[in-house]
MINU-758025 format. One record per residue (C-alpha): x, y, z; residue in three letters. Coordinates in Angstrom, 1 decimal. Last residue first. Layout:
! residues N
X; Y; Z; ALA;
...
! end
This chain:
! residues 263
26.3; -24.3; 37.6; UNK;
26.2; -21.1; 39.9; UNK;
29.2; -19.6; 37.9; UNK;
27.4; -19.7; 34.8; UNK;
24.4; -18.6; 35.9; UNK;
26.2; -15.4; 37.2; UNK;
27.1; -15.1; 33.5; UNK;
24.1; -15.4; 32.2; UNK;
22.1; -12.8; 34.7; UNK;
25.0; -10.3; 34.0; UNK;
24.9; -10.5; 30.2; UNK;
21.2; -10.0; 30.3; UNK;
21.5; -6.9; 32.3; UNK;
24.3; -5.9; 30.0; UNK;
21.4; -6.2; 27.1; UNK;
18.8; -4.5; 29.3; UNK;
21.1; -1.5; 29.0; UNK;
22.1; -1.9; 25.5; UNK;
18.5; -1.7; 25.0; UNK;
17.6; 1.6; 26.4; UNK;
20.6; 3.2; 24.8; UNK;
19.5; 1.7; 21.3; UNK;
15.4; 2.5; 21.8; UNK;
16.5; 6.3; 23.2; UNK;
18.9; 8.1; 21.1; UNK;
19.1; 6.0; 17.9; UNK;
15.5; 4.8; 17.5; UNK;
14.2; 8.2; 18.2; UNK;
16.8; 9.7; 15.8; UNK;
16.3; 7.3; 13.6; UNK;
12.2; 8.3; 13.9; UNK;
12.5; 11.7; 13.6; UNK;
14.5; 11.3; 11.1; UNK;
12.6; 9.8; 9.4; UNK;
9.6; 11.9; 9.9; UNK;
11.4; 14.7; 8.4; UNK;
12.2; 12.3; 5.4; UNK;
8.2; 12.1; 5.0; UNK;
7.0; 15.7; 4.9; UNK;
10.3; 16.6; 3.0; UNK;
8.5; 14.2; 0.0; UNK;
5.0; 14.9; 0.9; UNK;
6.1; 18.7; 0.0; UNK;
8.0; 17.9; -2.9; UNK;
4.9; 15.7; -4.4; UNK;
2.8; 18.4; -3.9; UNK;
4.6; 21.5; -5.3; UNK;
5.7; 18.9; -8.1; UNK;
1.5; 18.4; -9.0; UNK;
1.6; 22.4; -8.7; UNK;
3.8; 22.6; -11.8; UNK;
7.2; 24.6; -10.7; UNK;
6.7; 28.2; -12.6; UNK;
9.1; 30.0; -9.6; UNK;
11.3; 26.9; -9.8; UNK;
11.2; 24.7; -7.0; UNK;
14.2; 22.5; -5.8; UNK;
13.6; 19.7; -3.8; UNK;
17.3; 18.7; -2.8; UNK;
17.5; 19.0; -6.4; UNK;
14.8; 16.7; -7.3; UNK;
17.3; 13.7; -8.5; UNK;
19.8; 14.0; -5.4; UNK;
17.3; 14.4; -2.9; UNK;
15.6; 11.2; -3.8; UNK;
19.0; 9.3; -4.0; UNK;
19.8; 10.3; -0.6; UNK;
16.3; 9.0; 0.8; UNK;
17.3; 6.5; 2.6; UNK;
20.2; 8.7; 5.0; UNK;
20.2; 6.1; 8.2; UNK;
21.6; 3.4; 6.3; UNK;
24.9; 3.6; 8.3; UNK;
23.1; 4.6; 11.4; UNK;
21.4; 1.1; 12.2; UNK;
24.6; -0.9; 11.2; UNK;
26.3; 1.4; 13.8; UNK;
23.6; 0.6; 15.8; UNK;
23.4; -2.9; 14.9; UNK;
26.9; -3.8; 15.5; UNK;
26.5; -2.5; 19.0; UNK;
22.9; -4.5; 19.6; UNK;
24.7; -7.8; 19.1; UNK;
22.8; -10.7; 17.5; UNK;
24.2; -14.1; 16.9; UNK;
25.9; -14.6; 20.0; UNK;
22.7; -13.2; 22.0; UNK;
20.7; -15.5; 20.2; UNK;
23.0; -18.3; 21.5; UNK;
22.8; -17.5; 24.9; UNK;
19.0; -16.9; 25.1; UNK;
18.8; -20.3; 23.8; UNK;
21.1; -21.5; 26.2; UNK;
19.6; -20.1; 29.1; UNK;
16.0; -20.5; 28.4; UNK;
14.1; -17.3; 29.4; UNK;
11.1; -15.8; 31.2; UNK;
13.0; -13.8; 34.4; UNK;
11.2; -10.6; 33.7; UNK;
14.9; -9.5; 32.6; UNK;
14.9; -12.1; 30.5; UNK;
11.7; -11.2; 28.9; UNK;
13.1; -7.8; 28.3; UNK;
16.0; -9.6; 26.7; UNK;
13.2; -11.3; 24.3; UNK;
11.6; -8.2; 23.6; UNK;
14.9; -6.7; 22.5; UNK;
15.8; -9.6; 19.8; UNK;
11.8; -9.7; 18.6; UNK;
12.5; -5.8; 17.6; UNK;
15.8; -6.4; 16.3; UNK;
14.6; -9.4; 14.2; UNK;
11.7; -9.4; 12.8; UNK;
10.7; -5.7; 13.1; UNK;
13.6; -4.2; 11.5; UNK;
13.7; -7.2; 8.6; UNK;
10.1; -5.9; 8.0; UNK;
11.2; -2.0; 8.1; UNK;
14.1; -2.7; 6.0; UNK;
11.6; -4.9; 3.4; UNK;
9.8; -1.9; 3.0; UNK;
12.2; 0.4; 2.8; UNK;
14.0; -1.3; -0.2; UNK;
10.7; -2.1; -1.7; UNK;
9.6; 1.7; -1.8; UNK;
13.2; 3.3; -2.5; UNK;
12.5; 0.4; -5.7; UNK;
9.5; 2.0; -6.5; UNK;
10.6; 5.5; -6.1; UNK;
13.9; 5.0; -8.7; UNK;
12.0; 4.7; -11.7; UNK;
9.3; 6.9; -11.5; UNK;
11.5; 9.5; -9.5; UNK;
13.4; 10.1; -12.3; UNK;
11.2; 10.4; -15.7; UNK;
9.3; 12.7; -13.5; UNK;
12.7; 14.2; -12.5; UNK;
13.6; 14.4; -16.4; UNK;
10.4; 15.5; -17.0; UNK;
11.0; 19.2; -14.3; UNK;
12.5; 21.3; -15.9; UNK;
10.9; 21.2; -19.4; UNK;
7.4; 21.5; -17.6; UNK;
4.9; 19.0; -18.7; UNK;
5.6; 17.0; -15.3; UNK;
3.0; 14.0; -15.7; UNK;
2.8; 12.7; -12.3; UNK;
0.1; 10.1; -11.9; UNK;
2.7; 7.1; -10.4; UNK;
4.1; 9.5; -8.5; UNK;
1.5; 10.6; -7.1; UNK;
0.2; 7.1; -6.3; UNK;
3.5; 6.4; -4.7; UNK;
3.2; 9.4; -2.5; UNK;
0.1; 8.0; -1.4; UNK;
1.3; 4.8; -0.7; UNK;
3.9; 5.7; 1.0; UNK;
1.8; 7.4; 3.9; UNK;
-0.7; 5.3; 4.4; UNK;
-0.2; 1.6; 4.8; UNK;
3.5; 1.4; 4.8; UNK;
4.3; 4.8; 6.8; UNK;
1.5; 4.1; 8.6; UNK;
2.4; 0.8; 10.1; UNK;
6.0; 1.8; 10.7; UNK;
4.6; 4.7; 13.0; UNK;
3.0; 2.1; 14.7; UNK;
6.0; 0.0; 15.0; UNK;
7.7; 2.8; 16.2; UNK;
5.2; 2.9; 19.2; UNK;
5.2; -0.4; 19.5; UNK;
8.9; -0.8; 20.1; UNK;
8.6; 2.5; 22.5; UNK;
6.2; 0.6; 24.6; UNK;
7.8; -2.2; 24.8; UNK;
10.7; 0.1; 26.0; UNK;
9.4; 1.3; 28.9; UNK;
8.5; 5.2; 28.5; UNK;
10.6; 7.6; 30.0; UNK;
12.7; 8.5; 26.9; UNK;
9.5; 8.6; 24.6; UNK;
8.6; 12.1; 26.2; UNK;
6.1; 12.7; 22.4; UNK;
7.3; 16.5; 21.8; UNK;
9.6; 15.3; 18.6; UNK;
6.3; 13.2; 17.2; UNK;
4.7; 16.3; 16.4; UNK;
0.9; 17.0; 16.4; UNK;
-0.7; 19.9; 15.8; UNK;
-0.4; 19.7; 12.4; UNK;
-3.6; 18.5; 10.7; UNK;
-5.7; 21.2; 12.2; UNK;
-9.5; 20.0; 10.7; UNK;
-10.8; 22.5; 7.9; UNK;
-10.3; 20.3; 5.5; UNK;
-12.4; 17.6; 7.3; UNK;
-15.1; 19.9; 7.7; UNK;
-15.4; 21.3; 4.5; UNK;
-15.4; 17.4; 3.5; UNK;
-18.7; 16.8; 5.7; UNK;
-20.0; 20.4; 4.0; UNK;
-19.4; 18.9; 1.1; UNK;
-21.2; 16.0; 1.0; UNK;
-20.5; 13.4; -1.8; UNK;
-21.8; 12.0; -4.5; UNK;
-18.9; 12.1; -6.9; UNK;
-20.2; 14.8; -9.4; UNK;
-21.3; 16.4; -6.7; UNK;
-18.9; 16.6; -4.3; UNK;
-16.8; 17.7; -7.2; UNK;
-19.1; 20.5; -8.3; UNK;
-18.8; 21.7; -4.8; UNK;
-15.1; 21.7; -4.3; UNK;
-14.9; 24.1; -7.3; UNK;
-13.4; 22.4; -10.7; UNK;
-10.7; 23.0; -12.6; UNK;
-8.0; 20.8; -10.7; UNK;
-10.1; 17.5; -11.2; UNK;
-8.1; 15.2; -12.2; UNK;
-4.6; 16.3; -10.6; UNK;
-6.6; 16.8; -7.1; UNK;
-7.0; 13.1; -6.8; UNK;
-10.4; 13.0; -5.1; UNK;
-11.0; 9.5; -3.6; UNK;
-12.1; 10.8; -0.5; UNK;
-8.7; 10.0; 0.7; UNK;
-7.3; 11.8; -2.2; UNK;
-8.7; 14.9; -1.3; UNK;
-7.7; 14.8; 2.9; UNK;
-3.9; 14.2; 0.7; UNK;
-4.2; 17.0; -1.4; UNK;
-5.4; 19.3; 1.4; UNK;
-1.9; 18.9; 2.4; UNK;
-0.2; 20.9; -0.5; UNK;
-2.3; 23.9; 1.7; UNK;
-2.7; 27.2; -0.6; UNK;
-1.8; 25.5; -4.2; UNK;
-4.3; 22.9; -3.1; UNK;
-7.0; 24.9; -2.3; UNK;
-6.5; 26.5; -5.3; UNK;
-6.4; 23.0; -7.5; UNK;
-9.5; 22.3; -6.6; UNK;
-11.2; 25.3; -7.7; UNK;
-12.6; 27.5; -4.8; UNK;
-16.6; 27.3; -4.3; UNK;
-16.9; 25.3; -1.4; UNK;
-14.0; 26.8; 0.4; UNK;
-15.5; 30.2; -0.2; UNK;
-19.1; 29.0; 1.3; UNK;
-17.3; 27.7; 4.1; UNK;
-15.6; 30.5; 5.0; UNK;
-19.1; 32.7; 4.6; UNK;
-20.6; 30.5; 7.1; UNK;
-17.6; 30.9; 9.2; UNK;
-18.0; 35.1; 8.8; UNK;
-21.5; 34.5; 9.6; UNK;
-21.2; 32.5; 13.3; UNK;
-18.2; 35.5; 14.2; UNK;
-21.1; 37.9; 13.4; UNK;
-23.6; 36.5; 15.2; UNK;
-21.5; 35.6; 18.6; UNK;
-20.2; 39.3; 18.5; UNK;
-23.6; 40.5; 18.7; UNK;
! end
């Protein structure tokens, strides 16, 4: 019996989810907005209207999207990930994974609420007004940080690890390590640390009033969503890539200089 009545009270979860406006589900989970917008549902067009009658109107099945809503979409944290005894090409990719959906998923989707906010709430258009100025060139800025990143400090540490495997050329590795040191670019590294200063500054440090429009509820919440993955990422880049490197670094500095004496 127990079986049968937990089997109906899901049927009957669904069948609220189904009929709930869009913009209630939304107001309850700010992250439903983002499963939404993946199915090509932006929850700012169709805020009136039930799940259901949005399925509909866009061909879609509902119980599949039930589904998806329904999935846990936090039950992962990049914190709990024991990154300090991994090697560290596998650290490098793992950041550059996490680069990859910042660029390709994540930003983007903030972007495109940005692009579509339309405040109508005298406390909140001069943010609008704000944020679609300055988030676009936050976007390029990070963007070509993460690039530059890649290119050069990333290819920089993979090379030392291939010294360490014993695949070098002397001078070129010499030379490269005269261009390059992995101290200045730690403190370089925690200098620009704080990206999204300006972004705080303009929202209030993400203030919502009691009447805040639900399209700022979302934005805000993608907006903390993604500076707490920053720092979860500087601090993973800070505390374990840097110390790891330096390491291999002095290695390097040892091999060369024993060289030296040999020739």
């Amino acid at each position: 019996m127990l079986h049968e009545v937990d089997l109906s009270l899901l049927i009957v979860d669904k069948s609220l989810t189904k009929n709930k406006r869009i913009a209630d589900l939304v107001e309850e989970d700010t992250e439903v907005a983002q499963v939404l917008f993946y199915f090509g549902i932006r929850f700012y067009e169709y805020g009136n209207q039930t799940l259901e009658q949005v399925c509909r109107h866009r061909g879609l099945r509902v119980d599949q999207l039930v589904k998806e809503l329904e999935t846990p979409r936090t039950n992962f944290h990049e914190e709990d990930v024991p990154l300090f005894s991994y090697p560290i090409d596998l650290i490098i990719e793992y950041l550059k994974h996490a680069h990859f959906l910042f660029i390709k998923q994540k930003l983007p989707y903030i972007g495109k609420l940005v692009e579509n906010f339309k405040a109508h709430h005298a406390g909140y258009n001069l943010v609008e007004r704000d944020l679609k100025t300055l988030y676009p060139l936050f976007l390029e800025d990070f963007v070509h940080h993460i690039y530059e990143e890649e290119d050069t400090l990333f290819k920089y540490i993979k090379m030392l690890q291939r010294a360490i495997d014993g695949n070098y050329h002397s001078s070129k590795l010499y030379h490269q390590m005269e261009k390059l040191s992995l101290l200045n670019c730690s403190i370089d590294h925690e200098a620009h640390d704080d990206e999204m200063a300006g972004i705080r500054k303009i929202t209030n440090d993400y203030y919502l009033a009691t009447d805040a429009p639900l399209h700022v509820k979302v934005i805000y919440a993608e907006l903390i969503g993604f500076e707490k993955s920053l720092q979860v990422h500087a601090r993973i880049e800070n505390e374990i890539l840097f110390p790891k490197a330096m390491i291999l670094e002095n290695r390097v500095k040892d091999i060369l200089h024993k060289k030296s004496k040999w020739n």
